[in-house]
C-alpha positions in Angstrom: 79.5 133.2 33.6 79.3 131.7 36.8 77.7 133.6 39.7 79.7 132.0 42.4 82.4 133.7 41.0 82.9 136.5 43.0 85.0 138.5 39.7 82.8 137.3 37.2 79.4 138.4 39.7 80.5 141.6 39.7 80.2 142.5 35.8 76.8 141.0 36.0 73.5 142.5 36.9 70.2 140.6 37.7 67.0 142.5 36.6 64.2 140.5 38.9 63.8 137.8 35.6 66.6 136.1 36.6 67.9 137.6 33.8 71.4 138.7 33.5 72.8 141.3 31.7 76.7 143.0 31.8 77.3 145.8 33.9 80.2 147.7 32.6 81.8 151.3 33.7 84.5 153.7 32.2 87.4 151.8 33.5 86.0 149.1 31.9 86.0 150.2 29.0 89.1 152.1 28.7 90.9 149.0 30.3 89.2 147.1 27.1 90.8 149.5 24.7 93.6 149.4 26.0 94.4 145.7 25.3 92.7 145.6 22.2 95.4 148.2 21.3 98.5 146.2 22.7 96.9 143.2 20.5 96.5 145.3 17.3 100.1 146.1 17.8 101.1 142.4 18.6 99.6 141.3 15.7 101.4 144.4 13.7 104.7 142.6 14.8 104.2 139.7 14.3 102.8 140.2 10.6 105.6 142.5 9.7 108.1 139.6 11.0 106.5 137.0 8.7 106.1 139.3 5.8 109.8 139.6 5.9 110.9 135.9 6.5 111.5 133.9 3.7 111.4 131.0 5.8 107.9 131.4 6.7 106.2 132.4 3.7 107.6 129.2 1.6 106.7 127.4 5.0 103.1 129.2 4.5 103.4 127.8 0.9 102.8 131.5 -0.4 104.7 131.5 -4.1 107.6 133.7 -4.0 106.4 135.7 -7.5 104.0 137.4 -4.9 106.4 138.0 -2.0 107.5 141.5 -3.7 104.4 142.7 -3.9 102.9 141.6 -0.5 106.2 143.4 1.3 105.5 146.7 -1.2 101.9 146.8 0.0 102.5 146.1 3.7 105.0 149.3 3.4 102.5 151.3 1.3 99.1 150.6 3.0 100.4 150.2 6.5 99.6 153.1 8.0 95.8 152.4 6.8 
């Protein structure tokens, strides 16, 4: 991190070691959750566009005799 920064200076604290350490608060947090759940539900698209693209799983080299399978268990286990 660089402490000239004013952003990044602002999630730091200095404990009289010159040691840093991360200072974070609520919003922090819930802003933190919040796009870690709008990335779990990119990557939820995107997986469920490639599972179902021909295209890309012989581009991906993955042998068709396992395509079936793959698309059963990404409709049975998805909610897991």
């Amino acid at each position: 991190m660089d402490i000239n920064n004013q952003n990044e200076k602002c999630s730091m604290k200095f404990n009289g070691n010159d040691h840093c350490y991360y200072q974070a608060n609520d919003d922090f947090f819930i802003h933190i959750s919040s796009i870690s759940n709008e990335l779990y539900s990119l990557f939820m698209q995107v997986t469920d566009s490639i599972i179902h693209d021909d295209e890309i799983l012989r581009d991906l080299e993955i042998p068709n005799q396992f395509w079936l399978r793959i698309r059963k268990s990404w409709i049975d286990e998805r909610k897991f």
